[in-house]
MDTraj code that builds the backbone (N, CA, C; nanometers):
import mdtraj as md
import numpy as np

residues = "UNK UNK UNK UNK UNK UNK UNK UNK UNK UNK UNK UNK UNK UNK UNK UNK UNK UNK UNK UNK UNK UNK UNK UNK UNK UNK UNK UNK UNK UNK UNK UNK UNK UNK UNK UNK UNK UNK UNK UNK UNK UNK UNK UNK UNK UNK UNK UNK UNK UNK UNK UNK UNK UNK UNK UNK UNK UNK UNK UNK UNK UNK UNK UNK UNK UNK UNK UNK UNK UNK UNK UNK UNK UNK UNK UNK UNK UNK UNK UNK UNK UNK UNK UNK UNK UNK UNK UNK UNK UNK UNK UNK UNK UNK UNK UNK UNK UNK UNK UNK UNK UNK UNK UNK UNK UNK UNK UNK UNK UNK UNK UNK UNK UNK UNK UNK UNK UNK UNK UNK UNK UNK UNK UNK UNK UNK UNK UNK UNK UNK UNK UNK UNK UNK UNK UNK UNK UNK UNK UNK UNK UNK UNK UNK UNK UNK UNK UNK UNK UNK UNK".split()
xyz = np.array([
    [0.0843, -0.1177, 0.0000],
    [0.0000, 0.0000, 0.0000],
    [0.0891, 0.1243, 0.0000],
    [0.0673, 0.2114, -0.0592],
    [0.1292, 0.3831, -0.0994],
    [0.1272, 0.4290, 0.0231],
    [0.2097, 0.4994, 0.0545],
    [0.2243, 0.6014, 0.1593],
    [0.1059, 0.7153, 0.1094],
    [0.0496, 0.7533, 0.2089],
    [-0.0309, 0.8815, 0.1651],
    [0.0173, 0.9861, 0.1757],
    [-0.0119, 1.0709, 0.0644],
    [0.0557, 1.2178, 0.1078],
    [0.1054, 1.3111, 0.1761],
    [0.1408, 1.3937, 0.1803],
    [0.1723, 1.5323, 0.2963],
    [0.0776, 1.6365, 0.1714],
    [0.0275, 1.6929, 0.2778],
    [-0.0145, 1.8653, 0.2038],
    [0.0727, 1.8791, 0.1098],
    [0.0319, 1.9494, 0.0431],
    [0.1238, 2.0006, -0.0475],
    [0.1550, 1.9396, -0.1748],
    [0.1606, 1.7853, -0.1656],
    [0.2039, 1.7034, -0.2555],
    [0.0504, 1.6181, -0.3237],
    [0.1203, 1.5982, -0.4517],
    [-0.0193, 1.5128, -0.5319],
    [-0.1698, 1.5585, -0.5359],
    [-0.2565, 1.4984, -0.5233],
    [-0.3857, 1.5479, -0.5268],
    [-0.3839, 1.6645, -0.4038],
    [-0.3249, 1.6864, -0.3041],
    [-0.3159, 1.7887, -0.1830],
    [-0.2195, 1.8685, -0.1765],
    [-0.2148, 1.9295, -0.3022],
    [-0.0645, 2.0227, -0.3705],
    [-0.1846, 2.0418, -0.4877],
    [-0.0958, 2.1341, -0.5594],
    [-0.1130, 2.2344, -0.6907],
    [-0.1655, 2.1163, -0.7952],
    [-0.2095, 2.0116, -0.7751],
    [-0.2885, 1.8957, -0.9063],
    [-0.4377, 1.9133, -0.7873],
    [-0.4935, 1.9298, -0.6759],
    [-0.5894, 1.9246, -0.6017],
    [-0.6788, 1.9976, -0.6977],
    [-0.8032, 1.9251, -0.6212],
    [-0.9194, 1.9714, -0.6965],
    [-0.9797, 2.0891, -0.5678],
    [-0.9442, 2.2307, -0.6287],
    [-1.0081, 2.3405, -0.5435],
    [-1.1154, 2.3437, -0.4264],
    [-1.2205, 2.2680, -0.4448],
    [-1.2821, 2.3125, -0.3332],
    [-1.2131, 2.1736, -0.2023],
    [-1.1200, 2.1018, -0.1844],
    [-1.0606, 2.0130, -0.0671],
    [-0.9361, 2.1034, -0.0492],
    [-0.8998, 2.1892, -0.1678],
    [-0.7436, 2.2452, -0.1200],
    [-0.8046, 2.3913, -0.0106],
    [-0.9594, 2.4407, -0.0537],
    [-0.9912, 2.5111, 0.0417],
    [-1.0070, 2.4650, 0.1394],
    [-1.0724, 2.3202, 0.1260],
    [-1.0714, 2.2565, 0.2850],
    [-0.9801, 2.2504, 0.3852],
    [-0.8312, 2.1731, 0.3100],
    [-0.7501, 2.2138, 0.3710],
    [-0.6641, 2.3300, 0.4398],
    [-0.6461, 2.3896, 0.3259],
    [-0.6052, 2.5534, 0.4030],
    [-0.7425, 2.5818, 0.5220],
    [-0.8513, 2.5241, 0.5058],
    [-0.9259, 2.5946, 0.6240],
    [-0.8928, 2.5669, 0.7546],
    [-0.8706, 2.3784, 0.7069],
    [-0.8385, 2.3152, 0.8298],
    [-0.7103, 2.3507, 0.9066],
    [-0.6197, 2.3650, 0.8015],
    [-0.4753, 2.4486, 0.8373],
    [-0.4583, 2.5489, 0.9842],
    [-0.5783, 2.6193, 0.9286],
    [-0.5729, 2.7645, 0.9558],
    [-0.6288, 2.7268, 1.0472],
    [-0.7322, 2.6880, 1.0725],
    [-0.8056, 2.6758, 1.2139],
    [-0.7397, 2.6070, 1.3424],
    [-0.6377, 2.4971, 1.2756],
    [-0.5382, 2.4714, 1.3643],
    [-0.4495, 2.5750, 1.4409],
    [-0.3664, 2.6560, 1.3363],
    [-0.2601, 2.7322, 1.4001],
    [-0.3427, 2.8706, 1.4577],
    [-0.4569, 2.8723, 1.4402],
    [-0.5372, 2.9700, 1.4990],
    [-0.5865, 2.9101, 1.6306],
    [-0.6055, 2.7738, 1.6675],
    [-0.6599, 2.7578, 1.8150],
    [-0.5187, 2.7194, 1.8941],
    [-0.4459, 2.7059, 1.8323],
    [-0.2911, 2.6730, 1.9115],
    [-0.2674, 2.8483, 1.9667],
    [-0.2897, 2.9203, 1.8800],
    [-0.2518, 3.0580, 1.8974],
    [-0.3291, 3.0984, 2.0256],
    [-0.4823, 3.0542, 2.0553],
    [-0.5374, 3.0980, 2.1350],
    [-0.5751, 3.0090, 2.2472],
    [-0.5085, 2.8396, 2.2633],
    [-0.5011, 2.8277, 2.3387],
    [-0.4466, 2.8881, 2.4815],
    [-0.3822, 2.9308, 2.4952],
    [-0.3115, 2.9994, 2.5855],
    [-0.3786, 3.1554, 2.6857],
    [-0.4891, 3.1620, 2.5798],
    [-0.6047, 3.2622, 2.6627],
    [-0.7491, 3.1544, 2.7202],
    [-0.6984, 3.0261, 2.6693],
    [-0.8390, 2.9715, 2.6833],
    [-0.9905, 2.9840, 2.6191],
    [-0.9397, 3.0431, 2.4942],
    [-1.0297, 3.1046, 2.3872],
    [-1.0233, 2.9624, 2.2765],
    [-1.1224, 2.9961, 2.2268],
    [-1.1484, 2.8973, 2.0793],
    [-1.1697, 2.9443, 1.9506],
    [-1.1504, 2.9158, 1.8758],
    [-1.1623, 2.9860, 1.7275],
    [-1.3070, 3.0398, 1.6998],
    [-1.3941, 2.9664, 1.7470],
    [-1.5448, 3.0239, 1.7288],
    [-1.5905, 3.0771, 1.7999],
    [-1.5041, 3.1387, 1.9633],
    [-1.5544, 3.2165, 2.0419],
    [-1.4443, 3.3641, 2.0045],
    [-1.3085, 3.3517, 1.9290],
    [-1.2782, 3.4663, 1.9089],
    [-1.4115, 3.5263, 1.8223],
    [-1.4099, 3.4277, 1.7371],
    [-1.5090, 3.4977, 1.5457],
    [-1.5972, 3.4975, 1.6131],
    [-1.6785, 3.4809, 1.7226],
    [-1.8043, 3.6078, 1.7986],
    [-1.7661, 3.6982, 1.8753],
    [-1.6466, 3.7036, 1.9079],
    [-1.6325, 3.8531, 1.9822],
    [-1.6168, 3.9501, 1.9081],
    [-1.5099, 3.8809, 1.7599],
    [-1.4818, 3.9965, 1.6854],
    [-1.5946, 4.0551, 1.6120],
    [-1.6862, 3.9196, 1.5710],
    [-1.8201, 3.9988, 1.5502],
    [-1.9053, 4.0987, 1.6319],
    [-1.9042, 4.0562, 1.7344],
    [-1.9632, 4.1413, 1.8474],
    [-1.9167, 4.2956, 1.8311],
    [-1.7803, 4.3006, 1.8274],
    [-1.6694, 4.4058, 1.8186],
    [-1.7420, 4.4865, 1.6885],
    [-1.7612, 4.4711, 1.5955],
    [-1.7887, 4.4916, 1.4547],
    [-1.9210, 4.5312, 1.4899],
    [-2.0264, 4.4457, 1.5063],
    [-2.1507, 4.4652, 1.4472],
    [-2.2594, 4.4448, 1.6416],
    [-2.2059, 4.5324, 1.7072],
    [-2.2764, 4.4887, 1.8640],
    [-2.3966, 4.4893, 1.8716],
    [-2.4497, 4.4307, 1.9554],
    [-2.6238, 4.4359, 2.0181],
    [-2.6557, 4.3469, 1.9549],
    [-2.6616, 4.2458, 1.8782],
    [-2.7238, 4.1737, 1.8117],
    [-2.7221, 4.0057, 1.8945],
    [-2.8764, 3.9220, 1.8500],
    [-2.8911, 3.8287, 1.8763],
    [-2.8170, 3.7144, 1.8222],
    [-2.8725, 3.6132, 1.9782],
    [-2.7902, 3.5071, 1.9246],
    [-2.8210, 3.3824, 1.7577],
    [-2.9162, 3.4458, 1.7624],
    [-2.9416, 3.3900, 1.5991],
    [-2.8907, 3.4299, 1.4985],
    [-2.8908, 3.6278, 1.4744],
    [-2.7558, 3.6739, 1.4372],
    [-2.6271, 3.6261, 1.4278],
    [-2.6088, 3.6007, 1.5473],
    [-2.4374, 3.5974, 1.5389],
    [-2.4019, 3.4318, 1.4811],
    [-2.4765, 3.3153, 1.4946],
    [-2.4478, 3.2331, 1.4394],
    [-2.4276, 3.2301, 1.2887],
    [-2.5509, 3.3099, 1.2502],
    [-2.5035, 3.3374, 1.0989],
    [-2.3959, 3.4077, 1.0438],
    [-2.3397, 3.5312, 1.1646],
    [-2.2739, 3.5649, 1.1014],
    [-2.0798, 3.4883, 1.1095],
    [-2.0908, 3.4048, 1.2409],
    [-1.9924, 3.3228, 1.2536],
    [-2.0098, 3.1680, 1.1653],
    [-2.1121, 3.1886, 1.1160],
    [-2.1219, 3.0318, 1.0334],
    [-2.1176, 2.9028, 1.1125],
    [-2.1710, 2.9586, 1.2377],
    [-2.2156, 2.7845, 1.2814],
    [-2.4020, 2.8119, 1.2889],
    [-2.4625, 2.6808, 1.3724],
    [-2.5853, 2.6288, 1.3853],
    [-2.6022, 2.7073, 1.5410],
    [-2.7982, 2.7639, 1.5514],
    [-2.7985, 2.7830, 1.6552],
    [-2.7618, 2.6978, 1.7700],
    [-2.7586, 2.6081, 1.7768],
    [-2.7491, 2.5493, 1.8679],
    [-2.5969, 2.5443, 1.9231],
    [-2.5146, 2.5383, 1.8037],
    [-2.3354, 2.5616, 1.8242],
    [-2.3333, 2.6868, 1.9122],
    [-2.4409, 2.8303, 1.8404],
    [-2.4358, 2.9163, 1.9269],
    [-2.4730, 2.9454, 2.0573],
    [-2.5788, 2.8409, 2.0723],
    [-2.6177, 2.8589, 2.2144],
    [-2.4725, 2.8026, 2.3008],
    [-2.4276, 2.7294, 2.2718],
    [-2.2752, 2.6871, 2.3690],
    [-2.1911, 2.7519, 2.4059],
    [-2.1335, 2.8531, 2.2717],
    [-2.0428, 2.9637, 2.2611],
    [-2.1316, 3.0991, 2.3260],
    [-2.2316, 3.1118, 2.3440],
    [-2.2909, 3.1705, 2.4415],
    [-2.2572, 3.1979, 2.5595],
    [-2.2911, 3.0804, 2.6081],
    [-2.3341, 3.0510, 2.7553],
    [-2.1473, 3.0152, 2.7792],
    [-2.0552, 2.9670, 2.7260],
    [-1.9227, 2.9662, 2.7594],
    [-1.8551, 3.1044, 2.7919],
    [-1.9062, 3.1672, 2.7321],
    [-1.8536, 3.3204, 2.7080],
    [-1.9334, 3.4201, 2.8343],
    [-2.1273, 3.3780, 2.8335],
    [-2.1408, 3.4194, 2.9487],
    [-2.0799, 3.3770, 3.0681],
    [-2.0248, 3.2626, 3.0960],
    [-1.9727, 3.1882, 3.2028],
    [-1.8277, 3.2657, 3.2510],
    [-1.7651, 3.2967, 3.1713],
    [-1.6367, 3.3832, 3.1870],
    [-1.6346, 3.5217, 3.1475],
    [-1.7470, 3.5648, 3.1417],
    [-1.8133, 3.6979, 3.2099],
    [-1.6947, 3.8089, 3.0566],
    [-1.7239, 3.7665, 2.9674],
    [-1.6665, 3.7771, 2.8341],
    [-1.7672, 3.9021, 2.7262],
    [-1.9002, 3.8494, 2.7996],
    [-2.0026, 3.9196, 2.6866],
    [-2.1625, 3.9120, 2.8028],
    [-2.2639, 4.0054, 2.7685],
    [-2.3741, 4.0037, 2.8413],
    [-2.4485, 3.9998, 2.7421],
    [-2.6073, 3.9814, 2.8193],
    [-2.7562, 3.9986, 2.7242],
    [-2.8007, 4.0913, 2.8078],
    [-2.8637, 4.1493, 2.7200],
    [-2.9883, 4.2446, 2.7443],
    [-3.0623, 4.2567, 2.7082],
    [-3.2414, 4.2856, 2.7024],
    [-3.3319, 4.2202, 2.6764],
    [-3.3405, 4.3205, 2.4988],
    [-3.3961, 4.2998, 2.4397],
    [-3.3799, 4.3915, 2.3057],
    [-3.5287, 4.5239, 2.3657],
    [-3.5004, 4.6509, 2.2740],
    [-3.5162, 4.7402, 2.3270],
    [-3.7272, 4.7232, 2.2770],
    [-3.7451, 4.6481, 2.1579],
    [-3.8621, 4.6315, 2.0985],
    [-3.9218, 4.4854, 2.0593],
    [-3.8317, 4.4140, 2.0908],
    [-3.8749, 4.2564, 2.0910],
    [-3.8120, 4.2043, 2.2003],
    [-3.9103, 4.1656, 2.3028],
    [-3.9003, 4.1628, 2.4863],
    [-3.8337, 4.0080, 2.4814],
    [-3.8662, 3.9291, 2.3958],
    [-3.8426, 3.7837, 2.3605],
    [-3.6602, 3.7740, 2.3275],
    [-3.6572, 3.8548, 2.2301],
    [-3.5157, 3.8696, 2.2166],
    [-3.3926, 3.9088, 2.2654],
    [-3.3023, 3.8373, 2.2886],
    [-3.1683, 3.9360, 2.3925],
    [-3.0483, 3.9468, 2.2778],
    [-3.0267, 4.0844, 2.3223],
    [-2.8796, 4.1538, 2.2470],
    [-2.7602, 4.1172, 2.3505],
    [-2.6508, 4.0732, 2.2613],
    [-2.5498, 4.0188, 2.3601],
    [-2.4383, 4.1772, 2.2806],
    [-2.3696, 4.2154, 2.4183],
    [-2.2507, 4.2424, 2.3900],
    [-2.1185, 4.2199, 2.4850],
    [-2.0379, 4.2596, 2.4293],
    [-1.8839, 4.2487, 2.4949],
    [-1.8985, 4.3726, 2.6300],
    [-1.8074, 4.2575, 2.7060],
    [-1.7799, 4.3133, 2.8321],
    [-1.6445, 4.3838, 2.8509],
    [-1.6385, 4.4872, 2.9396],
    [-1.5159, 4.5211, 2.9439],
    [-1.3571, 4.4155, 2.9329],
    [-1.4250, 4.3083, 3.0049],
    [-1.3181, 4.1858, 2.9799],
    [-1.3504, 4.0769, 2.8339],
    [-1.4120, 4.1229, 2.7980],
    [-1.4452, 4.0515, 2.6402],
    [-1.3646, 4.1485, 2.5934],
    [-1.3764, 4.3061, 2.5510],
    [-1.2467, 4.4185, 2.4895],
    [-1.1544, 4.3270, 2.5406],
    [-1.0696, 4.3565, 2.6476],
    [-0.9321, 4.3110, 2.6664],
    [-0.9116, 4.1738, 2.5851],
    [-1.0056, 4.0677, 2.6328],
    [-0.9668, 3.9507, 2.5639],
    [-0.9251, 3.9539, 2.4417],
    [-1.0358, 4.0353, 2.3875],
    [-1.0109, 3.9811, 2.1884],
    [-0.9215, 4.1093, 2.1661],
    [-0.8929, 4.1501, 2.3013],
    [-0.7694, 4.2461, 2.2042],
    [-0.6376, 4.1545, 2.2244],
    [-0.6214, 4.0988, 2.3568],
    [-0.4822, 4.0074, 2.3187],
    [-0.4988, 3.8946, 2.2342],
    [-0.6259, 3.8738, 2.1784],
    [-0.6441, 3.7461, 2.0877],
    [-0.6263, 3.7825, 1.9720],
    [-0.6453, 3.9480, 1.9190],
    [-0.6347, 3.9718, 1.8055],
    [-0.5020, 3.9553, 1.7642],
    [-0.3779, 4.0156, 1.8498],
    [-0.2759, 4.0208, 1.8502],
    [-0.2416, 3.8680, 1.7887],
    [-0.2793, 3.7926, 1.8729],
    [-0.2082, 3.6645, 1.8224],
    [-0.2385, 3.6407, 1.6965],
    [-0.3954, 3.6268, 1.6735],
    [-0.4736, 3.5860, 1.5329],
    [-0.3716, 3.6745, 1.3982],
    [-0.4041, 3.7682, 1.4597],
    [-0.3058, 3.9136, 1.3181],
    [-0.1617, 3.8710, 1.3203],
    [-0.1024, 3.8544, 1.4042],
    [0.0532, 3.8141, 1.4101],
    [0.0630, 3.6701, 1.2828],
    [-0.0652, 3.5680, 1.3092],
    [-0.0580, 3.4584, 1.2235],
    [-0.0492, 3.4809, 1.0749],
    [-0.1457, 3.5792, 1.0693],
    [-0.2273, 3.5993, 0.9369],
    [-0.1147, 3.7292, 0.8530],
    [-0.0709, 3.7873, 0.9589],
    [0.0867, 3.8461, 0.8664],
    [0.2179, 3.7587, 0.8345],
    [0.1920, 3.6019, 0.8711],
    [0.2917, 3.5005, 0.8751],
    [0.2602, 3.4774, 0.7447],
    [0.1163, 3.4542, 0.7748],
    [0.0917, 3.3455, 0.6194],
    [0.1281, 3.4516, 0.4857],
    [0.0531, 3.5675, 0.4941],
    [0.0648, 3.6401, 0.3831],
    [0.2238, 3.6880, 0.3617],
    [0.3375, 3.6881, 0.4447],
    [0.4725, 3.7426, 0.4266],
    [0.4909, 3.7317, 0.2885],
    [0.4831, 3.6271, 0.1995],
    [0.5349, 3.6354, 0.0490],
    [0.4882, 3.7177, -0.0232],
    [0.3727, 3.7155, 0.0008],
    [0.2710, 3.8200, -0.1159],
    [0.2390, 3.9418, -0.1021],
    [0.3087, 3.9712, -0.2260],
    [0.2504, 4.1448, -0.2678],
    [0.1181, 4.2034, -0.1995],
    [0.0833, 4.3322, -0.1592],
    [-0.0036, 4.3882, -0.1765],
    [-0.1245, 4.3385, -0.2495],
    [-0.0863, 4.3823, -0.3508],
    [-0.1658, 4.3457, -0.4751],
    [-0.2405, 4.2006, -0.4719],
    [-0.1847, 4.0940, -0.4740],
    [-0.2084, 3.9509, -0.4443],
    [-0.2664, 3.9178, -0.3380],
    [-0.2565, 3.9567, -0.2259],
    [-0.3369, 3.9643, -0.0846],
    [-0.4700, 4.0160, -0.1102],
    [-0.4755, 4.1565, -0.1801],
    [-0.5731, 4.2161, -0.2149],
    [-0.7109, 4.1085, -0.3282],
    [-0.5996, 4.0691, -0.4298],
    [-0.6831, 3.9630, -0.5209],
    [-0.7729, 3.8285, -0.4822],
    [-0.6902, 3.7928, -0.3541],
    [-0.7260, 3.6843, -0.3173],
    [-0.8697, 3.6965, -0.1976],
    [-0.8297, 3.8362, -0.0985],
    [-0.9347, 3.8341, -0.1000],
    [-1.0637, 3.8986, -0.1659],
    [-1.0691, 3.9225, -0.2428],
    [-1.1905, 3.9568, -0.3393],
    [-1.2155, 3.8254, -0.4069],
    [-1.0990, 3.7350, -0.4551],
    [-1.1945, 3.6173, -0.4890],
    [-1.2607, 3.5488, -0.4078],
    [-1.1580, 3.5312, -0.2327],
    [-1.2780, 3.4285, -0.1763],
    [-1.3977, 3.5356, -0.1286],
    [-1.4267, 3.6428, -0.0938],
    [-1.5189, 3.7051, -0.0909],
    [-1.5842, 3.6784, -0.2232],
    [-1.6078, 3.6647, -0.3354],
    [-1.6880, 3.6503, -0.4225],
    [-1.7298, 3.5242, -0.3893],
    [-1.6729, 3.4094, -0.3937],
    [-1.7044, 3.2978, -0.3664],
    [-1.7730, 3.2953, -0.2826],
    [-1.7896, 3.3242, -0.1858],
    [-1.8764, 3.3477, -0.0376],
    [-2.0288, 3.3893, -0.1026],
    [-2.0338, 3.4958, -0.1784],
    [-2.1608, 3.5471, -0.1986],
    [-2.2514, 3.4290, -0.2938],
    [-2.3814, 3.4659, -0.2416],
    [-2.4739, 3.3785, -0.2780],
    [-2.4848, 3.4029, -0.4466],
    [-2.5126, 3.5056, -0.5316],
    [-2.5212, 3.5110, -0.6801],
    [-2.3945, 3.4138, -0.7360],
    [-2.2938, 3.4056, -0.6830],
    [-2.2008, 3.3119, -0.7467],
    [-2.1381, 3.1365, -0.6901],
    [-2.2651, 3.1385, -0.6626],
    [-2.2844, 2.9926, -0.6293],
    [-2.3514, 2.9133, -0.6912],
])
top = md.Topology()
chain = top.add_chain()
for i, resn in enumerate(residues, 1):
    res = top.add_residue(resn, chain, resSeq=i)
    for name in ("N", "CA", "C"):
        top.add_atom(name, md.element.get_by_symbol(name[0]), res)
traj = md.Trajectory(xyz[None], top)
């Protein structure tokens, strides 16, 4: 029986069929991104709701799953983990009594600010080779890809 590959090489190298080589780079990335944040005790899907939080605040937890790309129910976890370490609050919404707006707590700021540090430190690793220009290209393609008309 064949040895199986390493990244990089054969079907998981530059002959791969695009949408597994995205897989991989995702999986990549999500690795050296929770190694990065082990060390705050953070997780990759509780940074990508703070930073959302950070970005776009007050919003529900049905919101934010969509906008972190998991299932409510993933969100109800990353919730209640985050309420637990006093990271982010609810408050009841100002016109739908049913609904609660979560935001960042003074110790949610601090957190995702030393988490950003790490996350950005990564993400200037990966890009070191590439131009401006090429950084720029790439993301506008996977942003296109993302949008629903080009699917």
């Amino acid at each position: 029986m064949d040895d199986l590959p390493e990244a990089g090489e054969g079907k998981r190298g530059v002959e791969g069929h695009l949408g597994y080589l995205l897989r991989q780079a995702a999986h990549a990335h999500r690795q050296h991104v929770e190694q990065q944040l082990s060390g705050l005790c953070l997780t990759l899907p509780q940074f990508s709701v703070l930073t959302m939080l950070a970005a776009y605040p007050g919003h529900s937890s049905a919101d934010l799953a969509r906008l972190a790309l998991v299932t409510p129910q993933t969100m109800s976890v990353i919730v209640a983990n985050l309420l637990k370490a006093s990271l982010i609050v609810r408050t009841p919404h100002r016109v739908h009594g049913r609904i609660q707006t979560i935001a960042l707590t003074d110790a949610g700021e601090a957190m995702l600010e030393g988490a950003k540090k790490r996350v950005y430190a990564l993400e200037a690793e990966i890009l070191r080779d590439l131009a401006p220009e090429a950084q720029a290209a790439i993301r506008q393609w996977l942003t296109r890809i993302a949008q629903p008309e080009t699917r």
